[in-house]
C-alpha positions in Angstrom: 124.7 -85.8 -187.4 126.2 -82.8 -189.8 124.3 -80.4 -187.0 126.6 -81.9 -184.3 130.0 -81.6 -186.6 128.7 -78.1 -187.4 128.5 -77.3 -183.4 132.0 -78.9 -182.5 133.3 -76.8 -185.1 131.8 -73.5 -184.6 132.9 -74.5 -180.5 136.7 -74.9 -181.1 136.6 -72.0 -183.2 135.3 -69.7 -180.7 137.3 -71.4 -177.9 140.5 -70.1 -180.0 139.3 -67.0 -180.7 138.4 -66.1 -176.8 141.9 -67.1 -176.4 143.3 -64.9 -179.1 141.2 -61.5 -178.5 142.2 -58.9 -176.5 138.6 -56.9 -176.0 136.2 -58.1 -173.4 133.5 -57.6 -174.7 134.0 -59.8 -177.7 135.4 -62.5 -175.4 131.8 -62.1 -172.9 130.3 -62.4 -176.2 132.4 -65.6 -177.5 131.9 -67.0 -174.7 128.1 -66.7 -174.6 128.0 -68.7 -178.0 130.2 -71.2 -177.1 128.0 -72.0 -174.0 125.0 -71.7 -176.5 126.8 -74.4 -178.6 127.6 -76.3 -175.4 124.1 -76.9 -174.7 122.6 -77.7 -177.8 125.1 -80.2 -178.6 124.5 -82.1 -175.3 120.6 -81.9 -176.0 121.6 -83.3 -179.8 123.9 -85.9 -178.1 121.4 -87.5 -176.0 118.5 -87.6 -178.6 121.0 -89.4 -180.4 122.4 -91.8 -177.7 118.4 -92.5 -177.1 
């Protein structure tokens, strides 16, 4: 379960930052990570709905 905090966590955190950051580059890359995070917490969430 602490994985799954960890990934909300680190998702809101980038979701801010993307909001906050001017270069484009940094946002492309923010946003790469935050669908990264996206997708491992679903696969987490369903191993642990199963």
């Amino acid at each position: 379960m602490a994985r799954i905090e960890y990934l909300k966590d680190q998702l809101a955190r980038v979701e801010r930052l993307a909001k906050a950051i001017l270069d484009q580059q940094t946002v492309e890359r923010l946003q790469t990570f935050a669908a990264e995070c996206r997708g491992e917490l679903q696969v987490l969430s369903r191993r642990t709905a199963a």
